[in-house]
Residue frames as a rotation matrix with the C-alpha (Angstrom) as fourth column:
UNK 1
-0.190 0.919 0.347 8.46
-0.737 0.100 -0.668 32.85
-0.648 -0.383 0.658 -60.68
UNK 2
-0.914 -0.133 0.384 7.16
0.167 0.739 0.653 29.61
-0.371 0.661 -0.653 -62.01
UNK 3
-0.439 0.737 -0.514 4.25
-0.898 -0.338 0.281 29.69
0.034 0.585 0.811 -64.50
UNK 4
-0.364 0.535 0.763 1.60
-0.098 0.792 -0.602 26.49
-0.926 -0.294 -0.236 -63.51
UNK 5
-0.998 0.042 -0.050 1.37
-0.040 0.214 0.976 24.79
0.051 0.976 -0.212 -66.93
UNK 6
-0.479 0.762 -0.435 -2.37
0.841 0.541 0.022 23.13
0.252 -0.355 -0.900 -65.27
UNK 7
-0.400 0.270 -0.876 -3.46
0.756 -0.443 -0.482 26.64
-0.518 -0.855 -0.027 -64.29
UNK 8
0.086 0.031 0.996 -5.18
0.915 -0.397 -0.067 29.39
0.394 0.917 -0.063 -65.90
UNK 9
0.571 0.271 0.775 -4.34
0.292 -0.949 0.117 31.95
0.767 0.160 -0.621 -63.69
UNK 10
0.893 -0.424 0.151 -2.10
-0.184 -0.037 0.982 31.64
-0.411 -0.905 -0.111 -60.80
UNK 11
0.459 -0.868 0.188 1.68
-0.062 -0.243 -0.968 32.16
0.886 0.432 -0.166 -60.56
UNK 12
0.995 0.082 0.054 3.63
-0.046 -0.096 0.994 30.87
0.087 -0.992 -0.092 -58.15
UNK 13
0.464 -0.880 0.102 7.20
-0.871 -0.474 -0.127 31.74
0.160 -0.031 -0.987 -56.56
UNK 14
-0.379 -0.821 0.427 8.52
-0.784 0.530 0.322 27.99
-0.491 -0.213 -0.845 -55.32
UNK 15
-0.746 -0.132 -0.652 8.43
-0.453 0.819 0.353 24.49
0.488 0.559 -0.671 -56.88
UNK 16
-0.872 0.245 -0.425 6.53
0.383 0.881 -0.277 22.64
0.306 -0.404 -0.862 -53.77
UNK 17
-0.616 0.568 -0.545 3.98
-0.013 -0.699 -0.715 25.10
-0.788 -0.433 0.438 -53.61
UNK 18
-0.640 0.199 -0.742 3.71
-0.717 0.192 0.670 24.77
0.276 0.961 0.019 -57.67
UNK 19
-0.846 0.150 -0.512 2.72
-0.083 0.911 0.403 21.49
0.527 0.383 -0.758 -56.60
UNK 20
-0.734 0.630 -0.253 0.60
0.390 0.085 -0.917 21.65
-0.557 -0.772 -0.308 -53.56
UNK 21
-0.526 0.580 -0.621 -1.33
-0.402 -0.814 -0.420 24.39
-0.750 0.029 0.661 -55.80
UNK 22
-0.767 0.082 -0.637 -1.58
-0.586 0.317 0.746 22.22
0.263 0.945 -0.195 -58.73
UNK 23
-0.759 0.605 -0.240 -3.63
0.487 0.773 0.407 19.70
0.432 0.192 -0.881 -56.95
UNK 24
-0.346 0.740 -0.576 -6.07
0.506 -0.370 -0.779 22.45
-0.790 -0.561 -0.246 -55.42
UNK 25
-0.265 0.361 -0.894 -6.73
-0.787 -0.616 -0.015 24.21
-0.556 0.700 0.447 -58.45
UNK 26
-0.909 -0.127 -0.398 -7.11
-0.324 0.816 0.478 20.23
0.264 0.564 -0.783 -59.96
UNK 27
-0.505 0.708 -0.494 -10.16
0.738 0.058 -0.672 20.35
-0.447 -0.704 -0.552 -57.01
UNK 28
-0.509 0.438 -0.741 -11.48
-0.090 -0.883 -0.461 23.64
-0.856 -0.167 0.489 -57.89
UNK 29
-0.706 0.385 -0.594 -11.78
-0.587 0.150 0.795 22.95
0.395 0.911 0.120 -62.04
UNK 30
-0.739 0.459 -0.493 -13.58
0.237 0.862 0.448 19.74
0.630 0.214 -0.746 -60.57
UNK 31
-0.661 0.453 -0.598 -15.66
0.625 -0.108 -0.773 21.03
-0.415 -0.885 -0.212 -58.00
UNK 32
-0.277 0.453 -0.847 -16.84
-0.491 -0.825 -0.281 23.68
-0.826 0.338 0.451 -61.16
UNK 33
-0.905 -0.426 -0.011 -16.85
-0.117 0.223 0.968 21.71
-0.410 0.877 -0.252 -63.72
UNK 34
-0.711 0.383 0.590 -20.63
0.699 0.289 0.655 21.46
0.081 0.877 -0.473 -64.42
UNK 35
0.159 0.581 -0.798 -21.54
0.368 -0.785 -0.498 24.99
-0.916 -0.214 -0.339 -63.94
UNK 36
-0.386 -0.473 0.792 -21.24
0.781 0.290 0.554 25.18
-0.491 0.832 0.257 -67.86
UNK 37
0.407 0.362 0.838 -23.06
0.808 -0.571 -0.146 28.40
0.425 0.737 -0.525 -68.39
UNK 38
0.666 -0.182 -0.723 -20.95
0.536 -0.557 0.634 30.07
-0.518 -0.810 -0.274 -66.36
UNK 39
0.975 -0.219 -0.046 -18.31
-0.077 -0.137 -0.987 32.33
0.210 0.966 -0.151 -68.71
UNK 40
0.239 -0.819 -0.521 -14.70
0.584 0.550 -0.597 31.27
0.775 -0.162 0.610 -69.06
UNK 41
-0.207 -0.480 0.852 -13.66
-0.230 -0.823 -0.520 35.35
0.951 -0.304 0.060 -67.52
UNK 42
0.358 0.872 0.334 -16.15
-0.668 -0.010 0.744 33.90
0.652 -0.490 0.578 -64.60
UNK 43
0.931 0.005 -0.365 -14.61
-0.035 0.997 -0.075 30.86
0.364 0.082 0.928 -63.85
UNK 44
0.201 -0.829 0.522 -11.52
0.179 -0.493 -0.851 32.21
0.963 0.264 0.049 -63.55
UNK 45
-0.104 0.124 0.987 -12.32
-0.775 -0.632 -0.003 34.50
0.623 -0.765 0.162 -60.76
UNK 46
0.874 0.394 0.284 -14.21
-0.467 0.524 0.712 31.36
0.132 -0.755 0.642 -59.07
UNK 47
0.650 -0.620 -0.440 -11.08
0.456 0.781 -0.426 29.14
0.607 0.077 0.791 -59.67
UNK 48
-0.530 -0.827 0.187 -9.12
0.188 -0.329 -0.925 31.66
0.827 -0.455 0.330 -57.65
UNK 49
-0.210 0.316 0.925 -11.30
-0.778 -0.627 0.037 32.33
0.592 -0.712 0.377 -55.01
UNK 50
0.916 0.248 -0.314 -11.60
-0.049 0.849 0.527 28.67
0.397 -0.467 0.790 -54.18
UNK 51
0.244 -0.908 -0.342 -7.78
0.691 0.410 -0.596 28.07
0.681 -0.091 0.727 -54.24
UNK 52
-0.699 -0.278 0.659 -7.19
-0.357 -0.663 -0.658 31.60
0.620 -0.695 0.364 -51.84
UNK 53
-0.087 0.467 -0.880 -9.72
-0.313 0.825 0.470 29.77
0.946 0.317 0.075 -49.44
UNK 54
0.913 -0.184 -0.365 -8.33
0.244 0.962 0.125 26.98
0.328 -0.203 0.923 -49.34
UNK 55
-0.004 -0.999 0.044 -4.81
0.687 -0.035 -0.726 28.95
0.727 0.027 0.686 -48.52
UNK 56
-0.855 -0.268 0.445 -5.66
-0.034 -0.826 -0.563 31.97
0.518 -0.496 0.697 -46.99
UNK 57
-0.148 0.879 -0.452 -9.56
0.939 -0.020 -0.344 31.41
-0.312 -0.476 -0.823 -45.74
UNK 58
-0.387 0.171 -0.906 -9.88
-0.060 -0.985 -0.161 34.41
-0.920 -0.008 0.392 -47.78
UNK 59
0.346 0.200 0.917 -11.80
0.805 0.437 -0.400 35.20
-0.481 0.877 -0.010 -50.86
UNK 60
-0.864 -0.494 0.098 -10.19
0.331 -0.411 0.849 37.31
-0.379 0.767 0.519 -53.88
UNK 61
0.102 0.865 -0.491 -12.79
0.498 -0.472 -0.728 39.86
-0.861 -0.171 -0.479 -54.62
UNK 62
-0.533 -0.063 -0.844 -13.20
-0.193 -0.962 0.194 40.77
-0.824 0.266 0.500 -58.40
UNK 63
0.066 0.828 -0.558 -15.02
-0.622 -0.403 -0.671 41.32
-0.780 0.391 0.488 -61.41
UNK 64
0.466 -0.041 0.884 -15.79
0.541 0.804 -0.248 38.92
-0.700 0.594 0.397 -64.15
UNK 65
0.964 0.134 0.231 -15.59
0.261 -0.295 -0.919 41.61
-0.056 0.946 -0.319 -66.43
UNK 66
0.648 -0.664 -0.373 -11.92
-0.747 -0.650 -0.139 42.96
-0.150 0.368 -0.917 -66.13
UNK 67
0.888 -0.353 -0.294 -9.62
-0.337 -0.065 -0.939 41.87
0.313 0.933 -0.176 -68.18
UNK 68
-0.506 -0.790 0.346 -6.27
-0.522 -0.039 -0.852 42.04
0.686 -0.612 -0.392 -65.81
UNK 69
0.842 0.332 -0.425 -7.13
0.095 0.685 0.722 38.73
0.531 -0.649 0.545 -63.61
UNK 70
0.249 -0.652 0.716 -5.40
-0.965 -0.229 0.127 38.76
0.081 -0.723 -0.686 -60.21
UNK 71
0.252 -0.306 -0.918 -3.47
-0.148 0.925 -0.349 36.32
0.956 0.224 0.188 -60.24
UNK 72
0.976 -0.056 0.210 -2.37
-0.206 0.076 0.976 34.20
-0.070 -0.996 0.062 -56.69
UNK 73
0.270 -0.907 -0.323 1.01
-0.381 0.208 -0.901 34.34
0.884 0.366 -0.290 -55.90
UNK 74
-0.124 0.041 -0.991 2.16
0.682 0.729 -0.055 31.41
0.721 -0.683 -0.118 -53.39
UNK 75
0.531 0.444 -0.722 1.42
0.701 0.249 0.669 31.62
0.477 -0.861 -0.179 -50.04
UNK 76
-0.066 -0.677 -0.733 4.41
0.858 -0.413 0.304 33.11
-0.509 -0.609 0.609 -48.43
UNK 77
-0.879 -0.200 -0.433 3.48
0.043 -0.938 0.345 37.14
-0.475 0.284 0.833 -48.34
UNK 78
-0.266 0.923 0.277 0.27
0.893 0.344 -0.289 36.32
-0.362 0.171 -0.916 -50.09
UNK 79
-0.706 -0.141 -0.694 0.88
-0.210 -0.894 0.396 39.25
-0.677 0.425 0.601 -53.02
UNK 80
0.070 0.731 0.679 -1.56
0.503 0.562 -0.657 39.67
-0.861 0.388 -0.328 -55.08
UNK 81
-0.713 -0.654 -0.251 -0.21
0.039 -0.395 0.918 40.75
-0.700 0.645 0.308 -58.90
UNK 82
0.658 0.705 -0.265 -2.11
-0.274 -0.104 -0.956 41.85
-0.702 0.702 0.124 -62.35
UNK 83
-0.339 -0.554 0.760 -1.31
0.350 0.675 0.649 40.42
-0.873 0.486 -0.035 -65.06
């Protein structure tokens, strides 16, 4: 699995997928960026629920508060892992 340097939460299994994701999660930060009172744990969550979407037309359903963010893992199988 490749770790997205540009990401704070997503993990993904091929290279061109790395990329495709990089520039949707490059959208998402910007599309949040001036919801500054929002909290980082928050943000998070939103930053994945845009990018699953935008992939799956689905949204990733959890809490700000926990700790163990779900992380997306690419497309193919569409697994969803704690971390």
């Amino acid at each position: 699995m490749i770790r997205c340097a540009d990401c704070i939460v997503h993990t993904f299994l091929a290279e061109e997928q790395h990329i495709i994701l990089q520039a949707l999660t490059a959208h998402a930060k910007f599309q949040y960026r001036r919801k500054r009172t929002i909290s980082k744990q928050k943000k998070k969550v939103e930053y994945t629920n845009a990018i699953s979407k935008m992939i799956l037309g689905k949204t990733i359903t959890e809490k700000p508060a926990v700790k163990n963010v779900v992380a997306l893992c690419a497309p193919v199988g569409a697994k969803l892992v704690k971390r």
